[in-house]
C-alpha positions in Angstrom: -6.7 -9.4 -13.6 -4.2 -7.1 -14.3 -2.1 -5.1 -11.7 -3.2 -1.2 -11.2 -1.3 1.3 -12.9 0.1 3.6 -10.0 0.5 7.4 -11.5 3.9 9.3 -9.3 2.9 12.2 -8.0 5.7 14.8 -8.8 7.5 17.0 -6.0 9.7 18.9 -8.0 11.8 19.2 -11.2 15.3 19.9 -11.7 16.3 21.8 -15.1 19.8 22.1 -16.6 20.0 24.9 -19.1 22.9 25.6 -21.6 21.9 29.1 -22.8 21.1 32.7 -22.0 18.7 33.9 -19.3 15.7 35.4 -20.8 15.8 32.5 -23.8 15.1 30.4 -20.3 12.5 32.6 -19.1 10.6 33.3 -21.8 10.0 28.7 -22.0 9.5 29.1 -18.4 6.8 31.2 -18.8 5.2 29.3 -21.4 5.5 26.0 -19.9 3.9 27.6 -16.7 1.3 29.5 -18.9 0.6 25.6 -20.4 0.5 23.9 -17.4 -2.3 26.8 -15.9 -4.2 26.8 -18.7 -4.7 23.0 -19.6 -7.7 22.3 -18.1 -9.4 25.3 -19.5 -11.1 25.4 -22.8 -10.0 26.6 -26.1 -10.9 30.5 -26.8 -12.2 30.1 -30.3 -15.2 28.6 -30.9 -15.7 25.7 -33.2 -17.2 27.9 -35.9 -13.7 28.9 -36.6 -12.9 25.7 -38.4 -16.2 24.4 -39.5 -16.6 23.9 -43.2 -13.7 26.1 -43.5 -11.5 23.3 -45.1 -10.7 23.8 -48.9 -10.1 20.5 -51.0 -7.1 20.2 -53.4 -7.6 17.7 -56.2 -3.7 17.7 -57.0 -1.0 15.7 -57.2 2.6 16.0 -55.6 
């Protein structure tokens, strides 16, 4: 039987940046934006992308 897989929990995240601020804040706020946001579903629906694929018969 195999051993348990224990997932770390996480306390906090140190971040060295070589570059200006707003560059850094601007990923900051996406990777928060991403981490709020990831259990939540996606805001198109899947009518979007049904049947809405074109096939191309050609070679490269």
């Amino acid at each position: 039987m195999p051993r348990q897989r224990e997932i770390p929990k996480i306390n906090s995240v140190t971040v060295i940046y070589n570059g200006d601020g707003k560059t850094f804040d601007t990923f900051m706020e996406s990777m928060i934006n991403d981490y709020l946001n990831s259990d939540s579903m996606s805001k198109c629906s899947d009518s979007d992308f049904i049947e809405k694929v074109e096939l191309v018969d050609k070679t490269a």
